[in-house]
TORZAGU-648736 format. One record per atom (N, C-alpha, C, O): atom name; x, y, z. Coordinates in Angstrom, 3 decimals. Atoms other than C-alpha are relative to their C-alpha. Layout:
BEGIN
SITE    a          X          Y          Z
SITE   CA          X          Y          Z
...
% end
This chain:
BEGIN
SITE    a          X          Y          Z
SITE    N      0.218     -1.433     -0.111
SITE   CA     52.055    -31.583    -23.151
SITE    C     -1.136      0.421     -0.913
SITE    O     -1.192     -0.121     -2.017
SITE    N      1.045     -0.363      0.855
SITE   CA     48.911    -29.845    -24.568
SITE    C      0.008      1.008     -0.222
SITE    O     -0.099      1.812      0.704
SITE    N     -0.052     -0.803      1.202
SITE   CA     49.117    -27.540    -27.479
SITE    C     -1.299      1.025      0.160
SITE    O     -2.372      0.420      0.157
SITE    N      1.168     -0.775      0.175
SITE   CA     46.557    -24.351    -27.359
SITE    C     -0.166     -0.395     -1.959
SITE    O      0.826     -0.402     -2.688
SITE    N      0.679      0.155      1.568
SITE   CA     44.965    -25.052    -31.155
SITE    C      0.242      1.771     -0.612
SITE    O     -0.754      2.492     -0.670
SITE    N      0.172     -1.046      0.692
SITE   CA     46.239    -21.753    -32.823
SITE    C     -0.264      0.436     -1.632
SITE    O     -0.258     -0.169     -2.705
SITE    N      0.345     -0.031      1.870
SITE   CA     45.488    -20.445    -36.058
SITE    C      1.892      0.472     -0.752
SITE    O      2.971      0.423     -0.162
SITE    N     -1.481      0.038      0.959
SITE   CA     48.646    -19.718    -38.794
SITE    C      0.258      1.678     -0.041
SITE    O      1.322      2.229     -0.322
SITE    N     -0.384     -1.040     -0.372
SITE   CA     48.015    -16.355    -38.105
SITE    C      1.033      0.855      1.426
SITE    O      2.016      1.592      1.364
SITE    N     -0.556      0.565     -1.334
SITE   CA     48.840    -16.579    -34.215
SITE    C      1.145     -0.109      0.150
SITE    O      1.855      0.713      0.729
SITE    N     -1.311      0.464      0.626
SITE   CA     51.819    -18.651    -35.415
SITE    C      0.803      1.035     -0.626
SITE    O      1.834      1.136      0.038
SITE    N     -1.128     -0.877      0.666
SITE   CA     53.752    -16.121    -37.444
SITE    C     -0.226      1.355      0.774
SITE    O      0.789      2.039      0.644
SITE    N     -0.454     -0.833     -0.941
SITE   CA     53.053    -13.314    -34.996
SITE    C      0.527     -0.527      0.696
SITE    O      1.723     -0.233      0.677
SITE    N     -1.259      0.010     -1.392
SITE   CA     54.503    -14.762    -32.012
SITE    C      1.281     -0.648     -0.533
SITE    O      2.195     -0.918      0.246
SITE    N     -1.701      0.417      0.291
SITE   CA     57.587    -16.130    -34.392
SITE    C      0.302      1.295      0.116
SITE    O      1.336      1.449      0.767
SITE    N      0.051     -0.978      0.644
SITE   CA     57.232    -12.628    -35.378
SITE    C      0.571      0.747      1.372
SITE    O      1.736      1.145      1.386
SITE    N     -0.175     -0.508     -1.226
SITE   CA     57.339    -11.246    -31.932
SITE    C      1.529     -0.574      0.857
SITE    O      2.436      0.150      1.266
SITE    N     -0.909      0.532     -0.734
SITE   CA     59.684    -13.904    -30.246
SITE    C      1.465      0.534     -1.139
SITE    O      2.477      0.590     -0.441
SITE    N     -1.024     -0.089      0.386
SITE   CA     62.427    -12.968    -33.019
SITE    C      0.256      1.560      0.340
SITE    O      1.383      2.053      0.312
SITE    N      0.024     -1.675      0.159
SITE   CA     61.683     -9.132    -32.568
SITE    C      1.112     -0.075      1.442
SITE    O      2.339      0.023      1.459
SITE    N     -0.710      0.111     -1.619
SITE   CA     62.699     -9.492    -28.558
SITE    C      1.126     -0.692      0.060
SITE    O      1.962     -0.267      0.857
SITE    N     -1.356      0.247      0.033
SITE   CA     65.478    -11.503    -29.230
SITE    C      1.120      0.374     -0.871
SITE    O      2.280      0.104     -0.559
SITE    N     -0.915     -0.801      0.407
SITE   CA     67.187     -9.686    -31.640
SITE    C      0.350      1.096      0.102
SITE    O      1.480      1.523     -0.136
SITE    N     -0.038     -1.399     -0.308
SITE   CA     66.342     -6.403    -30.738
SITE    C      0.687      0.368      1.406
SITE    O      1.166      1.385      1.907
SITE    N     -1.090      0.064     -1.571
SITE   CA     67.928     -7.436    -27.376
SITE    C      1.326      0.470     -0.490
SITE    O      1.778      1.458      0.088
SITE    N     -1.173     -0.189      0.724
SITE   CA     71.364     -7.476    -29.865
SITE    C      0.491      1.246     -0.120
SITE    O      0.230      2.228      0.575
SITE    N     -0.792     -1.651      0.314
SITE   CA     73.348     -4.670    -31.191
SITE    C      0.152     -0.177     -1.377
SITE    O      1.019     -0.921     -1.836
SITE    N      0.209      0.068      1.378
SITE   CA     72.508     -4.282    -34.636
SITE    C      1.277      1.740     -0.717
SITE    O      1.296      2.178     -1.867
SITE    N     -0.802     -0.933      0.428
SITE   CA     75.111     -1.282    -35.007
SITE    C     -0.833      1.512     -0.136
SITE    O     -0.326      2.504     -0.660
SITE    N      0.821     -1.169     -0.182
SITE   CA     72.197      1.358    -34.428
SITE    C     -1.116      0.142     -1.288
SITE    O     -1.723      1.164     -1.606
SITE    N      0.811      0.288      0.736
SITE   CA     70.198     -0.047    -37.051
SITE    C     -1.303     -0.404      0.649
SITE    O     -1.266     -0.862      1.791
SITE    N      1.479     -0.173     -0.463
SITE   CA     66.333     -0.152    -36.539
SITE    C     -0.548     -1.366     -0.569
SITE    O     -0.931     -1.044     -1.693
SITE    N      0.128      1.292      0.635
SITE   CA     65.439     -3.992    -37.605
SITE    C     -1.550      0.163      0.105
SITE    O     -1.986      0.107      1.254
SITE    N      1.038      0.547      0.077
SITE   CA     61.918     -4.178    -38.608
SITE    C     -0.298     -1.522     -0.374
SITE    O      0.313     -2.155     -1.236
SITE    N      0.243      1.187      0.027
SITE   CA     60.109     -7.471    -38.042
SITE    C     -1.551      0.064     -0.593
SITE    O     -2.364      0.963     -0.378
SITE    N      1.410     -0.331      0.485
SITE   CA     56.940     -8.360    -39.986
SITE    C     -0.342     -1.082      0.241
SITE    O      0.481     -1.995      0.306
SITE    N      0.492      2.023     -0.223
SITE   CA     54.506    -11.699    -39.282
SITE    C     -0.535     -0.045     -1.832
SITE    O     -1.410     -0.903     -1.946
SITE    N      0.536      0.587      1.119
SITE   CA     53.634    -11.891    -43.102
SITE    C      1.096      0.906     -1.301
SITE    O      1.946      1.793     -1.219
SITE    N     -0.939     -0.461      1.490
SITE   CA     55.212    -11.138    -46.760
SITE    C     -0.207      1.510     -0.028
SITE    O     -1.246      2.162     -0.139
SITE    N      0.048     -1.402      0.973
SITE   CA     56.451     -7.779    -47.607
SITE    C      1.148      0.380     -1.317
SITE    O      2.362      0.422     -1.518
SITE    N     -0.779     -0.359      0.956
SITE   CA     56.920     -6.778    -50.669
SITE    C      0.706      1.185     -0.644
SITE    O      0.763      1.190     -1.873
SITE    N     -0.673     -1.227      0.299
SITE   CA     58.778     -3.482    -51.012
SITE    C      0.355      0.407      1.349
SITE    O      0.056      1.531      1.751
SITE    N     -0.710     -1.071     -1.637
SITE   CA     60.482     -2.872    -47.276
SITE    C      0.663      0.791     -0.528
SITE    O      0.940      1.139     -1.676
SITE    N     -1.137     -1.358     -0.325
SITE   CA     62.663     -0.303    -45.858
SITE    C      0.583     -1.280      1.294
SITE    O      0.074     -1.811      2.281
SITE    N     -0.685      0.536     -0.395
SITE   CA     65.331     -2.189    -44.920
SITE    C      1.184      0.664      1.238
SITE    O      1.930      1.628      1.064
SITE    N     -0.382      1.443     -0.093
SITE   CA     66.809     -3.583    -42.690
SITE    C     -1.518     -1.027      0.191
SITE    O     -2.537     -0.341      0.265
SITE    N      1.540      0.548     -0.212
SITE   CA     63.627     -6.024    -42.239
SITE    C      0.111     -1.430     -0.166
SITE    O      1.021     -1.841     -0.886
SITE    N      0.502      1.423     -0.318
SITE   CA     62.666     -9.474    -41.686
SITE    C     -1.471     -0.002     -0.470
SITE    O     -2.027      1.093     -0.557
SITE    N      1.331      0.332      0.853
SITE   CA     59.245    -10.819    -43.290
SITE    C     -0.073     -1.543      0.897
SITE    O      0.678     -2.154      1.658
SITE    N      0.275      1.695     -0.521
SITE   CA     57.599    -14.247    -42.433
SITE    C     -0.819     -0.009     -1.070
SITE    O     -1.640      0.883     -1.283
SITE    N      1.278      0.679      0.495
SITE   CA     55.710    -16.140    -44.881
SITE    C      0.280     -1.402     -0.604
SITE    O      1.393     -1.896     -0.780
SITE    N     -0.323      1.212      0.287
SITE   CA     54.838    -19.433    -46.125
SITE    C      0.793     -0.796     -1.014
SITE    O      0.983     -0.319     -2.133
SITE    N     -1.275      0.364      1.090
SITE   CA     57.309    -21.610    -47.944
SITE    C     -0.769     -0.822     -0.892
SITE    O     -1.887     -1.263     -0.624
SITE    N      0.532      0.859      0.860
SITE   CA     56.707    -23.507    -50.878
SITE    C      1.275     -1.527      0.048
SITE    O      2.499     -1.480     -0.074
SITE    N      0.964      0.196     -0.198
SITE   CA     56.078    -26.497    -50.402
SITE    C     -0.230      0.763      1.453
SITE    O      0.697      1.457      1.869
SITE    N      0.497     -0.675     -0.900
SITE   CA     54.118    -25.173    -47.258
SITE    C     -0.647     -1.055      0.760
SITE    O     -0.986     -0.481      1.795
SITE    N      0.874      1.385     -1.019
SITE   CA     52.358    -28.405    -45.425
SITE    C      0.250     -1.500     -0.535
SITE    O     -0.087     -1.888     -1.653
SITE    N     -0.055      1.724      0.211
SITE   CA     53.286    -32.379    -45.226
SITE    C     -0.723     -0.676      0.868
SITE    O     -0.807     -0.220      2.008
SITE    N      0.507      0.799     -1.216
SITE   CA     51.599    -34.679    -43.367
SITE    C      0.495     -0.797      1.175
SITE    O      1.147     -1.760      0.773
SITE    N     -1.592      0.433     -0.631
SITE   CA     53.626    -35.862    -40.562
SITE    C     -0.367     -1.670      0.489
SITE    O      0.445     -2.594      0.535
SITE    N      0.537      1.720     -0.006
SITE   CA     51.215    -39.309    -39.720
SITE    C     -1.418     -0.008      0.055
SITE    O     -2.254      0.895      0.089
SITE    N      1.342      0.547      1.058
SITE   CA     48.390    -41.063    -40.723
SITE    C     -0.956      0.293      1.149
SITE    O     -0.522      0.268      2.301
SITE    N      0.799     -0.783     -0.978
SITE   CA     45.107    -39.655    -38.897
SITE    C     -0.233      1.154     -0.777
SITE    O     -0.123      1.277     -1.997
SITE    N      1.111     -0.271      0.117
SITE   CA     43.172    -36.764    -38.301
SITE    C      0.917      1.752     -1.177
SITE    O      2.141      1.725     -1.302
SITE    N     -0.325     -1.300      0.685
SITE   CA     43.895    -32.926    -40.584
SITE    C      1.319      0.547      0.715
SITE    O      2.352      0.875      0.132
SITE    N     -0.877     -1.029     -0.773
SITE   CA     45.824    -31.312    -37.545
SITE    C      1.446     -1.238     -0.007
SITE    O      2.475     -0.942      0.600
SITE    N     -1.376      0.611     -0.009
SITE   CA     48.547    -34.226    -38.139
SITE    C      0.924      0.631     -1.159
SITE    O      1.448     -0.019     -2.064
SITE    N     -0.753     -0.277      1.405
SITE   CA     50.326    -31.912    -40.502
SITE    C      1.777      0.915      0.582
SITE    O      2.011      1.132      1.771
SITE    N     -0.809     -1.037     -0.907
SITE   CA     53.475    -29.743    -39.664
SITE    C     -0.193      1.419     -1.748
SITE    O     -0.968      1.227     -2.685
SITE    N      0.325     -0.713      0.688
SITE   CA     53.789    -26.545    -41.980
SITE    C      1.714      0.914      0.407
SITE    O      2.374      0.986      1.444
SITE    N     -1.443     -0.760      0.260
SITE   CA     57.135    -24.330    -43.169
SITE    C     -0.111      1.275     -0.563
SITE    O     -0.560      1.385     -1.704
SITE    N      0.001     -1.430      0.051
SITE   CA     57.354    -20.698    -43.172
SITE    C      1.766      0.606     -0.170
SITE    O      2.617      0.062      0.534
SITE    N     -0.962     -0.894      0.553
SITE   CA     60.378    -18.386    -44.590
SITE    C      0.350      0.590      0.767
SITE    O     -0.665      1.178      1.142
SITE    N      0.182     -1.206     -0.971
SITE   CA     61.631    -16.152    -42.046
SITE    C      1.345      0.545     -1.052
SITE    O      2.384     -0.080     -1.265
SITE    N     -1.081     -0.538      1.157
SITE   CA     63.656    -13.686    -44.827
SITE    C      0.453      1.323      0.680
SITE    O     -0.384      2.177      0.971
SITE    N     -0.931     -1.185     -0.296
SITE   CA     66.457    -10.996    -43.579
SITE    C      0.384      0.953     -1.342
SITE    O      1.352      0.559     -1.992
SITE    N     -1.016     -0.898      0.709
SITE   CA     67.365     -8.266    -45.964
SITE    C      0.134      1.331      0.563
SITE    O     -0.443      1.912      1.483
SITE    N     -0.767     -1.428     -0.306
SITE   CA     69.309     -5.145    -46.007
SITE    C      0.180      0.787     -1.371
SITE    O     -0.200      0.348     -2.457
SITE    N     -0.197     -0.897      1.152
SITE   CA     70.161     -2.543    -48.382
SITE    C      1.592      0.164     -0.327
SITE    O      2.337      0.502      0.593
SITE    N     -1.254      0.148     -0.037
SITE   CA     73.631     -2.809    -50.220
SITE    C      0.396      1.269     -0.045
SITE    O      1.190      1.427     -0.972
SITE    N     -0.548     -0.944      0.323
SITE   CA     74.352      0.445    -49.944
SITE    C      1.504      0.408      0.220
SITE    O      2.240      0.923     -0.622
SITE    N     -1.012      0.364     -0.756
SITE   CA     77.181      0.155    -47.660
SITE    C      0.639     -1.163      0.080
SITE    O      0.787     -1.738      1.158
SITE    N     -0.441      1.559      0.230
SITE   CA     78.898     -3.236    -49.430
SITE    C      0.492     -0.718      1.598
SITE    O     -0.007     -1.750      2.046
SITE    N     -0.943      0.856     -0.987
SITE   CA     81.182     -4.168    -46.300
SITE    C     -0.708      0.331      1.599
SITE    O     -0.575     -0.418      2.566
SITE    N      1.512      0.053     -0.492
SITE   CA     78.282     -2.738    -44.211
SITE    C     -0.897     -0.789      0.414
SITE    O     -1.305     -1.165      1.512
SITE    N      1.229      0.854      0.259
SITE   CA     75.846     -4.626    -45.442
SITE    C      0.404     -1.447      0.579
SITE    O     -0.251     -2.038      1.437
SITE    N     -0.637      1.545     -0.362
SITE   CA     77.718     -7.956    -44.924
SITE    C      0.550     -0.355      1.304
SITE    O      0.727     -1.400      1.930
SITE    N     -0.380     -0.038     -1.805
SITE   CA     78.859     -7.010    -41.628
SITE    C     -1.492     -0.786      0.610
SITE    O     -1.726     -1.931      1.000
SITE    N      1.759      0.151     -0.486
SITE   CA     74.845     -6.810    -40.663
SITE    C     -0.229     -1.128      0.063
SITE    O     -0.482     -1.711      1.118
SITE    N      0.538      1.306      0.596
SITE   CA     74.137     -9.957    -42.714
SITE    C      0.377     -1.206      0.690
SITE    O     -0.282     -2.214      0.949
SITE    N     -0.568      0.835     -0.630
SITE   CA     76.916    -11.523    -41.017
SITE    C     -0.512     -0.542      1.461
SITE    O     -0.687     -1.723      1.763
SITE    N      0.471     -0.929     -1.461
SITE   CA     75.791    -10.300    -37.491
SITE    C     -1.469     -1.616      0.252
SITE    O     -1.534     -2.681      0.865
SITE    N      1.325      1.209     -0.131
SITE   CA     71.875    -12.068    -38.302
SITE    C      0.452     -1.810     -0.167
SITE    O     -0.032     -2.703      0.528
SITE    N      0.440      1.094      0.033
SITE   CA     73.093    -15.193    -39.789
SITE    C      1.070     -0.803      1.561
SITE    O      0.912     -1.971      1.914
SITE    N     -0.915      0.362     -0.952
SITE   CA     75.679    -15.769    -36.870
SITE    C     -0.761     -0.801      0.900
SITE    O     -1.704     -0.249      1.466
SITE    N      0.719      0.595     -0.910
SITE   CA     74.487    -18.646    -34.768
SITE    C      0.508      0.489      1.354
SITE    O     -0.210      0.367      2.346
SITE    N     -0.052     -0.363     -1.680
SITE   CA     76.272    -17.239    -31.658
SITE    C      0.565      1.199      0.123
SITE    O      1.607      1.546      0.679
SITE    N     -0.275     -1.596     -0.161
SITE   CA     76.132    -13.732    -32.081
SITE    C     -1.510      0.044      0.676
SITE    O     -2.320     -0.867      0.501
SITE    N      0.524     -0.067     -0.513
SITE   CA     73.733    -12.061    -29.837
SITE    C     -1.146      0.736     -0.687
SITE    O     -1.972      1.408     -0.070
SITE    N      1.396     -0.628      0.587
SITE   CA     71.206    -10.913    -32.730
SITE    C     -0.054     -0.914     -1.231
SITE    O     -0.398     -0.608     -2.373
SITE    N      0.109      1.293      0.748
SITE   CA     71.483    -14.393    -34.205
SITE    C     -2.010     -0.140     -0.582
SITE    O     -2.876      0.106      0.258
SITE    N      1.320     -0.052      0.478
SITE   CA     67.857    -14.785    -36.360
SITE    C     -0.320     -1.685      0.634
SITE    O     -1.405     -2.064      1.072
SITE    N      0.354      1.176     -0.262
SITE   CA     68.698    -18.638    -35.588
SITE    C     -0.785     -0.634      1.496
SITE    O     -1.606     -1.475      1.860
SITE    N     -0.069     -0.177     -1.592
SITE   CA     68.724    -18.225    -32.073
SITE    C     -0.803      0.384      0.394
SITE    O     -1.254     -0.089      1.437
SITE    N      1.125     -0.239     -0.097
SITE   CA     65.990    -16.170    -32.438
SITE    C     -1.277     -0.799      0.654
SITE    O     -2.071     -0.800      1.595
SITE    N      1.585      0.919      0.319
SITE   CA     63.704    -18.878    -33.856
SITE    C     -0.019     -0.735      1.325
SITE    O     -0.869     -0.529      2.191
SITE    N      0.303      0.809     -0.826
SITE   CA     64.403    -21.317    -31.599
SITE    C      0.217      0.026      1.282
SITE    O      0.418     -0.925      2.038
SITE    N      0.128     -0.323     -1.662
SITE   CA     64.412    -19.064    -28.269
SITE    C     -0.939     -0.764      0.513
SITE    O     -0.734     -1.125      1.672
SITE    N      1.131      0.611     -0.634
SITE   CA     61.248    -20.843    -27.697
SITE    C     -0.639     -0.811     -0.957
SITE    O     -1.273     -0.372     -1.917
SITE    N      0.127      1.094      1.253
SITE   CA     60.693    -24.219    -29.572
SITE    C     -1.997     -0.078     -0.472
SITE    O     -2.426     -0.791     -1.378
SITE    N      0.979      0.655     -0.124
SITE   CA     56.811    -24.016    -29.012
SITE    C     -0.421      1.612      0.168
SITE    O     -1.515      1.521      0.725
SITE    N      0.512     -0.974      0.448
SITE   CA     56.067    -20.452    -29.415
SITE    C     -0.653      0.529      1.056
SITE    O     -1.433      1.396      0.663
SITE    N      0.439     -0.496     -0.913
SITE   CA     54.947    -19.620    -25.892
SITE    C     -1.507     -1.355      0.196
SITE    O     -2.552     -1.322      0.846
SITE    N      1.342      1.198     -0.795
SITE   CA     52.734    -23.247    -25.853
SITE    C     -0.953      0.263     -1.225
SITE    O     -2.083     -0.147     -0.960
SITE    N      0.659      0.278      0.886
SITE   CA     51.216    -22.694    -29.256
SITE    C      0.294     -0.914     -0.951
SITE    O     -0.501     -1.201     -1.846
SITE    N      0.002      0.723      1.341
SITE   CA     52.674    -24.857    -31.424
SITE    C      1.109     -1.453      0.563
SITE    O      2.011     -1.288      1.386
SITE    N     -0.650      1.081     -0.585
SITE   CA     54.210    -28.331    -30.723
SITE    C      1.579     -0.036      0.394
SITE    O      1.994     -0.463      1.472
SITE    N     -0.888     -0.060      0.277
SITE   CA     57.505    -27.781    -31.674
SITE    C      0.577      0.752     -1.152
SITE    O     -0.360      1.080     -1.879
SITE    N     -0.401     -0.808      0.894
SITE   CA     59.734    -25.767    -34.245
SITE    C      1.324     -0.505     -0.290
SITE    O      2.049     -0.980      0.585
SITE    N     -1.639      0.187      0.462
SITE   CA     62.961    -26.382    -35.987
SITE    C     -0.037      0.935     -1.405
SITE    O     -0.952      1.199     -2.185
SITE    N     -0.845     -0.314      1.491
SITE   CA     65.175    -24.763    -38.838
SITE    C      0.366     -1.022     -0.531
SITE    O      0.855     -1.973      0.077
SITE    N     -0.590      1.405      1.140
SITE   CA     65.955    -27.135    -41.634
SITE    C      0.796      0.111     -0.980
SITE    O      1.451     -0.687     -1.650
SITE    N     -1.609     -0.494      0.663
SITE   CA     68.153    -24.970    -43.265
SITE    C      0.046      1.914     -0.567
SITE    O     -0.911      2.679     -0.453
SITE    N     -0.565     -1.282     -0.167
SITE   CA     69.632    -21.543    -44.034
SITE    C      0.881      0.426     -1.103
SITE    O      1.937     -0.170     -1.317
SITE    N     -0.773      0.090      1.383
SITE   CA     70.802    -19.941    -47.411
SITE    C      1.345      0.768      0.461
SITE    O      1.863      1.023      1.548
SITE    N     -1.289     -0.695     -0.492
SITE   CA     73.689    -18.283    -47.547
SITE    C     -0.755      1.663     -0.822
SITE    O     -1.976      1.817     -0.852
SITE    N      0.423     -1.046      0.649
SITE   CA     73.431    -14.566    -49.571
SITE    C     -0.004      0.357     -0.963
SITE    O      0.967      0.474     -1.710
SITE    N      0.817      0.499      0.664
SITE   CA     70.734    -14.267    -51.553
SITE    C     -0.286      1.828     -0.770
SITE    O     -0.555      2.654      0.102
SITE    N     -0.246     -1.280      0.848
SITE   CA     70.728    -10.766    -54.182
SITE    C     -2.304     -0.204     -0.234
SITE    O     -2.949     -1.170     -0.643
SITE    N      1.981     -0.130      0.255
SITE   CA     66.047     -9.699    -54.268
SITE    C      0.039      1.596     -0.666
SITE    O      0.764      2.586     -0.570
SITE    N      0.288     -1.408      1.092
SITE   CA     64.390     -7.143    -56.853
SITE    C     -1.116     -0.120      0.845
SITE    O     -2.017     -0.912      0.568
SITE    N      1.205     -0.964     -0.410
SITE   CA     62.025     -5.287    -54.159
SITE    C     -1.656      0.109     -1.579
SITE    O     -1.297      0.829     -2.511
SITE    N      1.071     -0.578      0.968
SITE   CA     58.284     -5.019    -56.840
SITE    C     -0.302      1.325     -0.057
SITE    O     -1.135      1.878      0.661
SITE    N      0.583     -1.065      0.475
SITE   CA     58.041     -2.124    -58.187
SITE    C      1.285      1.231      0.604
SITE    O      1.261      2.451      0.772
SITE    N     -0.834     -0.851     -0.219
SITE   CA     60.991     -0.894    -57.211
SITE    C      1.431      0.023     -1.054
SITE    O      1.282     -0.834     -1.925
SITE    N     -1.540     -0.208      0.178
SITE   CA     64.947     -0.107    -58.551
SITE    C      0.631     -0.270      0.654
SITE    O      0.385     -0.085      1.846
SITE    N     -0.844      0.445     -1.117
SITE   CA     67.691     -1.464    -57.233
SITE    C     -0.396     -1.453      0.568
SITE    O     -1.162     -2.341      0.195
SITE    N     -0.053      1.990     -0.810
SITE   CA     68.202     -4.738    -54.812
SITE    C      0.360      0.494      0.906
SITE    O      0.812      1.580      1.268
SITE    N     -0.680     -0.001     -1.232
SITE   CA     68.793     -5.946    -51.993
SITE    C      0.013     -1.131      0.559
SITE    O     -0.688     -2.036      0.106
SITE    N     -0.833      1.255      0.117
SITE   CA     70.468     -8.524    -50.408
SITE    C     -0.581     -0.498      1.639
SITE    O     -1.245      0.203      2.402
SITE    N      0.936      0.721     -0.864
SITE   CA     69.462    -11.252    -47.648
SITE    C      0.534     -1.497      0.147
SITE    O      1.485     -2.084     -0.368
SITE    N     -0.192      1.193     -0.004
SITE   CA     69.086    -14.372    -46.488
SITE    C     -1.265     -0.865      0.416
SITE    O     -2.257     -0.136      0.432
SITE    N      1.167      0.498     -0.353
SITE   CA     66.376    -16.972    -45.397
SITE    C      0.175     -1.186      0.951
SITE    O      1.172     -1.903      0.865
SITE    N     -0.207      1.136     -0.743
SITE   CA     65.801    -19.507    -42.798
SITE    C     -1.476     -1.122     -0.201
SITE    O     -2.671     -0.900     -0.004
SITE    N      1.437      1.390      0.275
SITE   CA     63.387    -22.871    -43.598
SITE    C     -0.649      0.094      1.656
SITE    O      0.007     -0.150      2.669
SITE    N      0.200      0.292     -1.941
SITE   CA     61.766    -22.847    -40.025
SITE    C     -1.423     -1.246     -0.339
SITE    O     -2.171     -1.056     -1.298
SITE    N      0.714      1.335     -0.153
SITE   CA     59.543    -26.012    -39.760
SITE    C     -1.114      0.011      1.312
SITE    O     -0.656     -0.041      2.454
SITE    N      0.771      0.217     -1.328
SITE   CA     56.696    -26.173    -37.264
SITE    C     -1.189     -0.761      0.011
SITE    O     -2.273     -0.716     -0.570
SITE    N      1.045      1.148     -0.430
SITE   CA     54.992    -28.774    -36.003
SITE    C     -1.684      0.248      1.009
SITE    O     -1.771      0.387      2.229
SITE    N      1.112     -0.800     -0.601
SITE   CA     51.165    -27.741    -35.310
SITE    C     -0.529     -1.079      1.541
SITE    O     -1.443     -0.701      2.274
% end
């Protein structure tokens, strides 16, 4: 199968996109889920982010640059305002077979609409307490390793 050559920008919009359409398909409880293709640092939650993980690129075999794969963050938070709320929500995203599953999301489409070879999750925290910059307060979340093979 042959791969369109996209850039890393490309890549985290259409994760960006493909998770928007499949969760927003869901029932988030009348919550408004923003999806972003790159790091934000001070949302309005509820929100999803994408950006690169550390490490961020391995080489997957010996050869030419584009033999690399590369790992991006896809991060859920919410606002605890509403403790049993919040965890409902949280619950809701990380649910692999709930119908606004983030997992389910990713890997609606392993290849991103034919940009990217392949994709996997490699793992999934459980819930994870973030200090917003420059803000007061927290808020709570989770993250998925997503793996993609260029």
């Amino acid at each position: 199968m042959s791969v369109r050559v996209a850039t890393l920008q490309e890549i985290v919009e259409a994760l960006a996109d493909q998770i928007t359409l499949n969760v927003a398909a869901g029932h988030l409880g009348g919550e408004a889920l923003q999806v972003w293709p790159f790091l934000v640092l001070n949302p309005t939650p509820p929100c999803i982010d994408i950006y690169p993980a550390d490490p961020f690129s391995e080489q997957t075999e010996m050869g030419p640059v584009d033999s690399r794969d590369v790992t991006f963050t896809v991060r859920a938070r919410v606002t605890p305002i509403d403790v049993d709320a919040t965890q409902q929500l949280l619950l809701q995203l990380m649910d692999p077979r709930s119908d606004t599953s983030v997992l389910g999301a990713i890997l609606a489409d392993e290849t991103l609409g034919g940009i990217v070879s392949d994709l996997t999750v490699t793992g999934m925290t459980g819930i994870i307490v973030y200090t917003p910059i420059g803000s007061e307060g927290y808020l709570v979340g989770c993250e998925w390793r997503t793996r993609i093979l260029l």
